[in-house]
NULUM-245926 format. One record per atom (N, C-alpha, C): x, y, z; residue number from 1; residue in three letters. Coordinates in steps of 0.02 Angstrom, whole numbers, plus 50000, padded with zeros to 5 digits. Layout:
<site x="X" y="Y" z="Z" n="NUM" res="ALA"/>
...
end
This chain:
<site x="55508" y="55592" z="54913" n="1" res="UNK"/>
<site x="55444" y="55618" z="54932" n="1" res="UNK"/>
<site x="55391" y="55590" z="54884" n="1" res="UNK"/>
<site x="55346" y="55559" z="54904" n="2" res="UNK"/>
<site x="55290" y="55522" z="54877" n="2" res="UNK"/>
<site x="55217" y="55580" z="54887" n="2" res="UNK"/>
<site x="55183" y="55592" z="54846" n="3" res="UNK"/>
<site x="55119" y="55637" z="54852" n="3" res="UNK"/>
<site x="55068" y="55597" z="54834" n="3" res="UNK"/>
<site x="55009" y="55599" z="54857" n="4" res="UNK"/>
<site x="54918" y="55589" z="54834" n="4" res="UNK"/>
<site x="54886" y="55639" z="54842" n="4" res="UNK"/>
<site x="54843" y="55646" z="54776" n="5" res="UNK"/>
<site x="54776" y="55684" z="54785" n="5" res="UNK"/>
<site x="54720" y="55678" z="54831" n="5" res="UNK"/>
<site x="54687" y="55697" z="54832" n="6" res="UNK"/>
<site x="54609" y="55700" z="54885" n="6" res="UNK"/>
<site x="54589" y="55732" z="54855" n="6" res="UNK"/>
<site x="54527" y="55743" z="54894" n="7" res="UNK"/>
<site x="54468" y="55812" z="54850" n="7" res="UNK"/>
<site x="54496" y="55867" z="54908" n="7" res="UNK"/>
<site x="54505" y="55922" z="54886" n="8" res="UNK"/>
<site x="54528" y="55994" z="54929" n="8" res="UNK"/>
<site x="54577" y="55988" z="54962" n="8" res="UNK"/>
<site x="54646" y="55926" z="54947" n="9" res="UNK"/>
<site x="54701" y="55925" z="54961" n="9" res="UNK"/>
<site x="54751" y="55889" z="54929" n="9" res="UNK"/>
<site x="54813" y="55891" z="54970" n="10" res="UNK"/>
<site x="54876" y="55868" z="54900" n="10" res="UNK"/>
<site x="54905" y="55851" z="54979" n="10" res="UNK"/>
<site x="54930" y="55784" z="54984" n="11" res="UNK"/>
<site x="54955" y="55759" z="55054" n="11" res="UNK"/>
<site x="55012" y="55710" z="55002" n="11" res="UNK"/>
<site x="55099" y="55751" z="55039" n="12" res="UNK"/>
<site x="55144" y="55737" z="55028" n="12" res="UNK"/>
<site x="55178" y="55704" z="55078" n="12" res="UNK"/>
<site x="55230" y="55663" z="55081" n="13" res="UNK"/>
<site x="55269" y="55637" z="55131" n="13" res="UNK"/>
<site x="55332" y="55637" z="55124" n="13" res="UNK"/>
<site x="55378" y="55638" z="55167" n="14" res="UNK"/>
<site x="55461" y="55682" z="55180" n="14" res="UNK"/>
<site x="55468" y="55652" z="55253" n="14" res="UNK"/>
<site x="55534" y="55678" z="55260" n="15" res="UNK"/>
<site x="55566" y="55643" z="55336" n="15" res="UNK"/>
<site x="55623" y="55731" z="55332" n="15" res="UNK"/>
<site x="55627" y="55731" z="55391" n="16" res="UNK"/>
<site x="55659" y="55812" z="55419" n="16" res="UNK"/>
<site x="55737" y="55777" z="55470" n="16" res="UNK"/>
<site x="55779" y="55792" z="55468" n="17" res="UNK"/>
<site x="55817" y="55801" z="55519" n="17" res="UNK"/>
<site x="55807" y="55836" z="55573" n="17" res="UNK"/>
<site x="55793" y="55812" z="55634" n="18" res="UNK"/>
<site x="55784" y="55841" z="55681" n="18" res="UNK"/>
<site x="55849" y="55807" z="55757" n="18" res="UNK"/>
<site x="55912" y="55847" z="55762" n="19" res="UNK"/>
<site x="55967" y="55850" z="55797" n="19" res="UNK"/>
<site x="55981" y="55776" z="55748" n="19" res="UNK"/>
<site x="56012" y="55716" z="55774" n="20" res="UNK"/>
<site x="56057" y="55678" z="55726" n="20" res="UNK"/>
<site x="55999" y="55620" z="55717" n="20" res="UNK"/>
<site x="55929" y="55634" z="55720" n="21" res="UNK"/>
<site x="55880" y="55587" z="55690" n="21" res="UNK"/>
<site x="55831" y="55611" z="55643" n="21" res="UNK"/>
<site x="55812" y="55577" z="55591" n="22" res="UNK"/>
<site x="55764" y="55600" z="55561" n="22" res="UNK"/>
<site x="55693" y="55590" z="55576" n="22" res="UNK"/>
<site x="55647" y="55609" z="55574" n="23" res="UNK"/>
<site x="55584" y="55600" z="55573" n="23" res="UNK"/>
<site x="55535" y="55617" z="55508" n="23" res="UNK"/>
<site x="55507" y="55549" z="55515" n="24" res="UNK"/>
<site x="55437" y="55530" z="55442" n="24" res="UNK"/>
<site x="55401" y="55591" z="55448" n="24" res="UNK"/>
<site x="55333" y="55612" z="55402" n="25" res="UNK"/>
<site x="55285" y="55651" z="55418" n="25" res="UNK"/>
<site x="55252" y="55658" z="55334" n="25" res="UNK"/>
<site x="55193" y="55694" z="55358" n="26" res="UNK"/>
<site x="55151" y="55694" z="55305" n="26" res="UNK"/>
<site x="55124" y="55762" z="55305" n="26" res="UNK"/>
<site x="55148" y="55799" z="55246" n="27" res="UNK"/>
<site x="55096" y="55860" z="55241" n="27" res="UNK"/>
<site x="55039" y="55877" z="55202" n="27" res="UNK"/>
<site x="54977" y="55893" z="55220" n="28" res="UNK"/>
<site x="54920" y="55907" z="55201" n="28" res="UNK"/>
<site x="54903" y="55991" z="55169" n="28" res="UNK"/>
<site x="54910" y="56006" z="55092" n="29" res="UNK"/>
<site x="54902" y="56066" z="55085" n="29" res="UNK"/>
<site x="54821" y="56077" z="55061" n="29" res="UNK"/>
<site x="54800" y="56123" z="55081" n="30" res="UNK"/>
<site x="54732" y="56129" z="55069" n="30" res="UNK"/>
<site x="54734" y="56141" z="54989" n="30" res="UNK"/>
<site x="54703" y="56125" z="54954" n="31" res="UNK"/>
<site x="54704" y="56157" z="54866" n="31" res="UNK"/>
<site x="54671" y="56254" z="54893" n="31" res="UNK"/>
<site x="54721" y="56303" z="54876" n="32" res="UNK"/>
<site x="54698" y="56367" z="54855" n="32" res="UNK"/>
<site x="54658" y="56382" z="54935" n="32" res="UNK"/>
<site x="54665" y="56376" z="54980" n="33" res="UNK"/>
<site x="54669" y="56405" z="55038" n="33" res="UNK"/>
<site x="54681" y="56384" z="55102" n="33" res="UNK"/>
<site x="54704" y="56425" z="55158" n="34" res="UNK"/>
<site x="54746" y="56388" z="55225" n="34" res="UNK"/>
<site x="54831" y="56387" z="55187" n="34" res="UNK"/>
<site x="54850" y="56362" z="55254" n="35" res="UNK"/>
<site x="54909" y="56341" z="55257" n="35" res="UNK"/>
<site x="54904" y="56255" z="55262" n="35" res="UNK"/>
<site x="54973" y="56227" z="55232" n="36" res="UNK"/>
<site x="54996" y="56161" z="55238" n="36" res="UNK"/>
<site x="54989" y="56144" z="55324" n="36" res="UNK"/>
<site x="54975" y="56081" z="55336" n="37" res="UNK"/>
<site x="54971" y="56051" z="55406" n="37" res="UNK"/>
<site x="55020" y="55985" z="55402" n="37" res="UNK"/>
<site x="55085" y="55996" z="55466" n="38" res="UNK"/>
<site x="55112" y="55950" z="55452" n="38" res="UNK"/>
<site x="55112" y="55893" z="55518" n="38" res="UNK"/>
<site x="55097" y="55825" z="55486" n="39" res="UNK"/>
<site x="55063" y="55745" z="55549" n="39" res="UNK"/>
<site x="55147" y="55735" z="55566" n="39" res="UNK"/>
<site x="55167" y="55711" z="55600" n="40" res="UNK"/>
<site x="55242" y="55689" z="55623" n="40" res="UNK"/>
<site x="55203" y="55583" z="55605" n="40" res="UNK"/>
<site x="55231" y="55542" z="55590" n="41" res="UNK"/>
<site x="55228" y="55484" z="55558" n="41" res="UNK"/>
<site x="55278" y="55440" z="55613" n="41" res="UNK"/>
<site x="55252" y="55372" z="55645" n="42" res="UNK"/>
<site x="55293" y="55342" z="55699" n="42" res="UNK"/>
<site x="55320" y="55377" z="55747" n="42" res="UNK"/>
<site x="55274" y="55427" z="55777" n="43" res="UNK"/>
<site x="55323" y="55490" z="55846" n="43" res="UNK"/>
<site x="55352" y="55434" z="55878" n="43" res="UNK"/>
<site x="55325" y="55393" z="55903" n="44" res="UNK"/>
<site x="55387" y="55330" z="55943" n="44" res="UNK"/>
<site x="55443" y="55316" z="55922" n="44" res="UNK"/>
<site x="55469" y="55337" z="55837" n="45" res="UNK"/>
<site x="55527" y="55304" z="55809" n="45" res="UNK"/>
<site x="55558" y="55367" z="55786" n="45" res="UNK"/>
<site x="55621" y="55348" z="55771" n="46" res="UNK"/>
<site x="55662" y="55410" z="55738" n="46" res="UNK"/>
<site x="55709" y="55355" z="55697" n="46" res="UNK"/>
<site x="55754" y="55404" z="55647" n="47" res="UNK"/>
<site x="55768" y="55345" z="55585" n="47" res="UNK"/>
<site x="55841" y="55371" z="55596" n="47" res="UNK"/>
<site x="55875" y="55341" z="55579" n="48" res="UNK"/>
<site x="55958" y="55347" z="55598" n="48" res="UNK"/>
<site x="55990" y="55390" z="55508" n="48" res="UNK"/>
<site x="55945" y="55366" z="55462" n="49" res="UNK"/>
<site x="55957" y="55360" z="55397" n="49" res="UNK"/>
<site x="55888" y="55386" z="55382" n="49" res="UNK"/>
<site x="55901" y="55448" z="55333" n="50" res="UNK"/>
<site x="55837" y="55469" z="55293" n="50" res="UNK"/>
<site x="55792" y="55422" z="55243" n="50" res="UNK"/>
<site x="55824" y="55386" z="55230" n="51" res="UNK"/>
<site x="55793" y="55339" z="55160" n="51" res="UNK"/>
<site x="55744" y="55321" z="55225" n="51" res="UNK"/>
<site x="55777" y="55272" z="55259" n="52" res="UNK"/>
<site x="55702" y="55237" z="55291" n="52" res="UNK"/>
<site x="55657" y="55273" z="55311" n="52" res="UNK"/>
<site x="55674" y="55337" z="55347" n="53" res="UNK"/>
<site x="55624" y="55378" z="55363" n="53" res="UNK"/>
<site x="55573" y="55403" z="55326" n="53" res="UNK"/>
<site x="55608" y="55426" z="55249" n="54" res="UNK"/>
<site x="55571" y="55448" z="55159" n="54" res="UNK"/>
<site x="55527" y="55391" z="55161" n="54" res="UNK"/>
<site x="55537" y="55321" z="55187" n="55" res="UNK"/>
<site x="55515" y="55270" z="55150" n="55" res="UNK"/>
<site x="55441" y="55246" z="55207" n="55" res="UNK"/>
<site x="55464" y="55261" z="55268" n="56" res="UNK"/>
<site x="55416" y="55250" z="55307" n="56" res="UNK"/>
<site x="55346" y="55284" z="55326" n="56" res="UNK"/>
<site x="55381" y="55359" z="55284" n="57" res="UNK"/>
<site x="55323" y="55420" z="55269" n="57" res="UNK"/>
<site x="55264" y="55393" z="55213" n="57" res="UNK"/>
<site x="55317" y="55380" z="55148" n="58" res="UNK"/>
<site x="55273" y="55347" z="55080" n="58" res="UNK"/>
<site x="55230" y="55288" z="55100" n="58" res="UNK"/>
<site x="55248" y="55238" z="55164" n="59" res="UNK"/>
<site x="55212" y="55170" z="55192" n="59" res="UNK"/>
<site x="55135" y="55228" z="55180" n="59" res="UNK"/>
<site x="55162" y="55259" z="55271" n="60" res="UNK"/>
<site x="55121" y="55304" z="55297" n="60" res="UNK"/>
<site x="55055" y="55341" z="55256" n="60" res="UNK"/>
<site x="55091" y="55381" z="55194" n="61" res="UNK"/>
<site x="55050" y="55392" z="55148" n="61" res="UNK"/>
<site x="55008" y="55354" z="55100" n="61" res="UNK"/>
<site x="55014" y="55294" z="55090" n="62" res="UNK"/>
<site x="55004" y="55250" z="55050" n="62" res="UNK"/>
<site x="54944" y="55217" z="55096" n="62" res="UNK"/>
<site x="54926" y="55203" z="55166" n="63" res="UNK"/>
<site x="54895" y="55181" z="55225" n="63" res="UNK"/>
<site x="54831" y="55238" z="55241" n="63" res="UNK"/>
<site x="54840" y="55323" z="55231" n="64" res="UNK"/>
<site x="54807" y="55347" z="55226" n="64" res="UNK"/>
<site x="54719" y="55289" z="55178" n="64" res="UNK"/>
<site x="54689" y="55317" z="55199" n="65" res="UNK"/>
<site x="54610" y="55297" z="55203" n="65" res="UNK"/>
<site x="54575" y="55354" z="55149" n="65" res="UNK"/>
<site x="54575" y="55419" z="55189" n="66" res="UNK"/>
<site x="54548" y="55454" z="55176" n="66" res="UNK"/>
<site x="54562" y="55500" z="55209" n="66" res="UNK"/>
<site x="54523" y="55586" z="55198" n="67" res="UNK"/>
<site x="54568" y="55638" z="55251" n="67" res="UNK"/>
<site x="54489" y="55642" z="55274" n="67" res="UNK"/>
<site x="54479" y="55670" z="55333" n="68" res="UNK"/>
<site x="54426" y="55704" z="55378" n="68" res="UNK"/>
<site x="54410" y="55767" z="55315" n="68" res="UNK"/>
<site x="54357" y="55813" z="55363" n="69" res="UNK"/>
<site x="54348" y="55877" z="55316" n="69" res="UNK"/>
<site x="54382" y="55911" z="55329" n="69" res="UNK"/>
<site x="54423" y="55927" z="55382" n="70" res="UNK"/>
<site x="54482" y="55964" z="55422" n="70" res="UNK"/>
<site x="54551" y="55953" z="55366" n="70" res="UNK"/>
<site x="54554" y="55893" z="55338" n="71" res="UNK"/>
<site x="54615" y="55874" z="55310" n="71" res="UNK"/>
<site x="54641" y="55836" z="55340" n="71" res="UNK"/>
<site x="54657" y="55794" z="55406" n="72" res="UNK"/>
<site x="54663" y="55752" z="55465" n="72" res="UNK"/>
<site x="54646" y="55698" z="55414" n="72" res="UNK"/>
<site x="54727" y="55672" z="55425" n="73" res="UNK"/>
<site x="54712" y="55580" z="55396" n="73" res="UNK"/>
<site x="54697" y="55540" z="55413" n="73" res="UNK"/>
<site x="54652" y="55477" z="55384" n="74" res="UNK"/>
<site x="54626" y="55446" z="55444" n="74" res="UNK"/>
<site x="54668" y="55382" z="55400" n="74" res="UNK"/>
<site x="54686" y="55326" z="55441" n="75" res="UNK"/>
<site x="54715" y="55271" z="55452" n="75" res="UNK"/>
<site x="54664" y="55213" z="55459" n="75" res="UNK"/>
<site x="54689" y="55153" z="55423" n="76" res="UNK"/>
<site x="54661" y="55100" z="55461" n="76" res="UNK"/>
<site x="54655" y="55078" z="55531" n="76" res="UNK"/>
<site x="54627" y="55061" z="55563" n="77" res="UNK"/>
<site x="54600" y="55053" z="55638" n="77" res="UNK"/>
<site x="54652" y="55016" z="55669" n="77" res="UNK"/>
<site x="54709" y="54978" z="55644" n="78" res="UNK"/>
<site x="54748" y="54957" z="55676" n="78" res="UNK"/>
<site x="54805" y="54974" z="55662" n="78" res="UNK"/>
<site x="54820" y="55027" z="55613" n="79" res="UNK"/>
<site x="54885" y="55036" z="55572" n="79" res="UNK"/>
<site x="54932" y="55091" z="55632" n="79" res="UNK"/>
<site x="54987" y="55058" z="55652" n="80" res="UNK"/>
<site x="55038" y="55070" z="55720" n="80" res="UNK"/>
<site x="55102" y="55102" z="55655" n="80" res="UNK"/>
<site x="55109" y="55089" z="55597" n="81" res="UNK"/>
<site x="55156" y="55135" z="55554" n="81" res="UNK"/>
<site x="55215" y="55100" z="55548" n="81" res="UNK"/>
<site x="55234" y="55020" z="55584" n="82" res="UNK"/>
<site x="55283" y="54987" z="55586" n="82" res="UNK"/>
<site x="55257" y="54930" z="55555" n="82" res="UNK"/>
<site x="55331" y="54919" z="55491" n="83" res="UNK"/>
<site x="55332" y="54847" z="55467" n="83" res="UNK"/>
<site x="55354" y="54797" z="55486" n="83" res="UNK"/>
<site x="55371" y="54797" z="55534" n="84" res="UNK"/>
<site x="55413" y="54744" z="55594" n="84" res="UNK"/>
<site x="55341" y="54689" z="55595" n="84" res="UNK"/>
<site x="55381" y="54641" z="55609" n="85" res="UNK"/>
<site x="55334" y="54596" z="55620" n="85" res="UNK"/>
<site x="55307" y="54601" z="55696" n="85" res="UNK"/>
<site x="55253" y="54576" z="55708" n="86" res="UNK"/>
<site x="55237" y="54597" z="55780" n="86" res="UNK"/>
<site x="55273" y="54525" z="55817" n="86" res="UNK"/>
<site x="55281" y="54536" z="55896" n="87" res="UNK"/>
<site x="55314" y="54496" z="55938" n="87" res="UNK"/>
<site x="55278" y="54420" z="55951" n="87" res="UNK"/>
<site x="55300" y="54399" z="55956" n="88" res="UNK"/>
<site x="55255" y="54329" z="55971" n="88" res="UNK"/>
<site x="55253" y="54330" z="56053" n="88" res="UNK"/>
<site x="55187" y="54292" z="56048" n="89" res="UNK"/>
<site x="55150" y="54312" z="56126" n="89" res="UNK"/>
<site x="55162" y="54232" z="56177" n="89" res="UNK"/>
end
């Protein structure tokens, strides 16, 4: 689990078992009020193996920009959450 600060939050990243796949994600805790909000990270992908999933969250987190005032992460404008190389056209 990889964490960053913000101003009025603490946004951590983890991967969950969910039935025999894991899934990435990022949680956003407000500093001292609300509840944590948790983003699901590549919903198109699921990880067979937690490491990649841990590892694809920390990408994820690391790609974060900045949060909205909501706490809502915002991403670079093209960032799809996969290190794959893209397909040749």
């Amino acid at each position: 689990m990889a964490e960053r600060e913000f101003p009025d939050y603490t946004v951590r990243s983890g991967a969950s078992l969910e039935g025999s796949r894991y899934t990435a994600w990022l949680a956003v805790v407000p500093h001292g009020h609300g509840f944590p909000v948790y983003y699901a990270i590549c919903e198109n992908r699921s990880f067979r193996r937690q490491d990649l999933a841990e590892r694809a969250a920390e990408d994820a987190l690391a790609a974060v920009l900045a949060l909205e005032e909501d706490g809502t992460p915002v991403f670079p404008e093209d960032y799809t959450g996969f290190t794959d190389a893209a397909p040749a056209e």
